[in-house]
C-alpha positions in Angstrom: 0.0 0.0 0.0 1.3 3.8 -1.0 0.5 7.0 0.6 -0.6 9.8 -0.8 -0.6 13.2 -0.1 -1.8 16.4 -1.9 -1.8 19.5 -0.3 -2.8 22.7 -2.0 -2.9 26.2 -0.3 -4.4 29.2 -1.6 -2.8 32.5 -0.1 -3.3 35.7 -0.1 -0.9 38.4 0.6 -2.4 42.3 1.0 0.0 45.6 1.2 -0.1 47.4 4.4 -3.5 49.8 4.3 -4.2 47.6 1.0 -2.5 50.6 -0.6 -1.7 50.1 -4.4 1.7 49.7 -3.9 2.6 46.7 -6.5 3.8 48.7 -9.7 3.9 47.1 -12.5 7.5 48.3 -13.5 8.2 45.4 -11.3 5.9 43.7 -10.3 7.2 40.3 -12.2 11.0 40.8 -10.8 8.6 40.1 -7.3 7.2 37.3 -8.6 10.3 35.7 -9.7 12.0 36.5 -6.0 8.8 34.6 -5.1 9.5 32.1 -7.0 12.9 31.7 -6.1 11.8 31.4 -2.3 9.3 29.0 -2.9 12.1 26.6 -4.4 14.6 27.3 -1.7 12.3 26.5 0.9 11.1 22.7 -1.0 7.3 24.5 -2.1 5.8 24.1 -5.5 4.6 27.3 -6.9 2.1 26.6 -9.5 0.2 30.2 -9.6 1.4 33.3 -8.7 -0.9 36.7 -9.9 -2.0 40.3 -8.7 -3.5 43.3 -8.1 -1.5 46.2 -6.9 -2.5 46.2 -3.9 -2.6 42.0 -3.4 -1.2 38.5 -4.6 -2.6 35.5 -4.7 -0.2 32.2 -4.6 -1.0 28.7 -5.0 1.1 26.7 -3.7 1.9 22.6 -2.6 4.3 21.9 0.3 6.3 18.7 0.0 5.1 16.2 2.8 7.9 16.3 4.7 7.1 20.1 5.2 5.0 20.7 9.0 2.1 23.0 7.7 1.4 24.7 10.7 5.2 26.1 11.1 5.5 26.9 7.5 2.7 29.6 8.3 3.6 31.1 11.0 7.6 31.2 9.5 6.2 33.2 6.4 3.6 35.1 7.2 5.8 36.6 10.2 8.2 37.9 7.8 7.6 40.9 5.7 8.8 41.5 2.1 10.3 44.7 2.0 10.8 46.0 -1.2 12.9 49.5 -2.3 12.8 50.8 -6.1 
């Protein structure tokens, strides 16, 4: 017998006020830096989109990942971005 496991999170990240702060000047050298993370930290990215003043990201932990400590580690940290 195998296991299987499939685990798909949708997540949503606002600006601070919601202001429209994602520009699209460079708005897809974010998504690649969020890309980038995602594969350092073992997540599949399969959707990343926008507004300027949200993203959305849909993403798949591996199942060795703890679910409950991957939230709290990301969402504690804030993206600062300059330029």
């Amino acid at each position: 017998m195998q296991n299987y496991v499939s685990l798909w999170v949708h997540l949503i990240w606002s600006t601070k006020n919601r202001e429209a702060f994602i520009h699209s000047s460079w708005k897809w050298k974010l998504y690649k830096h969020i890309q980038n993370y995602c594969e350092s930290k073992d997540y599949y990215l399969d959707f990343i989109n926008g507004m300027p003043d949200h993203l959305h990201l849909l993403v798949s932990p591996k199942p060795h990942r703890i679910f409950p400590s991957v939230i709290s580690s990301e969402t504690s940290n804030e993206i600062v971005i300059f330029g």
